[in-house]
C-alpha positions in Angstrom: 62.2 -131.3 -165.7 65.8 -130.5 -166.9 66.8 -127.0 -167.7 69.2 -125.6 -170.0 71.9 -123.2 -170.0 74.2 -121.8 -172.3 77.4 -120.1 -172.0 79.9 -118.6 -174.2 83.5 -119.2 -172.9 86.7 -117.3 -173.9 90.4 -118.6 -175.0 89.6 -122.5 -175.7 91.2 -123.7 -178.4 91.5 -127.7 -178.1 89.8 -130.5 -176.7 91.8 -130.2 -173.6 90.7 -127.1 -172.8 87.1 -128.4 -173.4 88.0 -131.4 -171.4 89.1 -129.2 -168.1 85.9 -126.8 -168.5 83.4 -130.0 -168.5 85.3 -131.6 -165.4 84.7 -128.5 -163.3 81.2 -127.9 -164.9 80.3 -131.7 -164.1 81.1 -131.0 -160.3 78.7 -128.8 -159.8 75.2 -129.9 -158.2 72.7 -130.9 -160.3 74.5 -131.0 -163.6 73.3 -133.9 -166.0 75.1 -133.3 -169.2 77.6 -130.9 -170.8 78.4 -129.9 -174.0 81.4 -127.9 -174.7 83.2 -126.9 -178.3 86.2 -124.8 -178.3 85.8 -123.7 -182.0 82.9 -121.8 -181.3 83.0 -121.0 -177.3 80.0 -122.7 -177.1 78.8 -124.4 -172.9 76.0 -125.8 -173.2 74.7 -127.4 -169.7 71.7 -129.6 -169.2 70.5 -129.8 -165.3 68.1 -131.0 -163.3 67.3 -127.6 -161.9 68.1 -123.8 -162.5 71.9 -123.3 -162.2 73.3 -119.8 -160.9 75.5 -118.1 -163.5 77.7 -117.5 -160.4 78.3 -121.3 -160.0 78.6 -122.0 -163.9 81.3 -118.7 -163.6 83.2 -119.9 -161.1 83.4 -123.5 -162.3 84.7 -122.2 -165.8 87.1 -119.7 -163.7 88.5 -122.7 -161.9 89.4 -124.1 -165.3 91.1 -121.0 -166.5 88.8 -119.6 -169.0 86.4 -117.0 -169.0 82.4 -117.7 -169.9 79.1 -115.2 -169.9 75.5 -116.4 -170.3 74.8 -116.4 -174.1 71.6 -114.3 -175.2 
């Protein structure tokens, strides 16, 4: 069963910047889909298990943005 996760990410403002958060997102175990949208912040991350908001942090980190879980 996939699981869902959803992040809001600061200082994106093109698709490149959405293009380097999903590469680094995608890397990360278990990941089956992300959706990203720089107008709005918006991570969305579909996975085949539970992710660890540490591993989702890092991953957007390594891109050079900044994320927290969304409510």
């Amino acid at each position: 069963m996939s699981q869902a996760s959803t992040y809001q990410v600061t200082g994106m403002t093109c698709g490149h910047c959405e293009a380097a958060v999903r590469t680094e997102v995608t890397k990360i175990d278990g990941v089956r889909d992300v959706a990203v949208d720089a107008g709005t912040g918006v991570l969305a991350i579909t996975s085949d298990a539970p992710l660890t908001d540490d591993d989702v942090l890092a991953a957007v980190d390594e891109a050079g943005y900044e994320a927290v879980r969304a409510s």
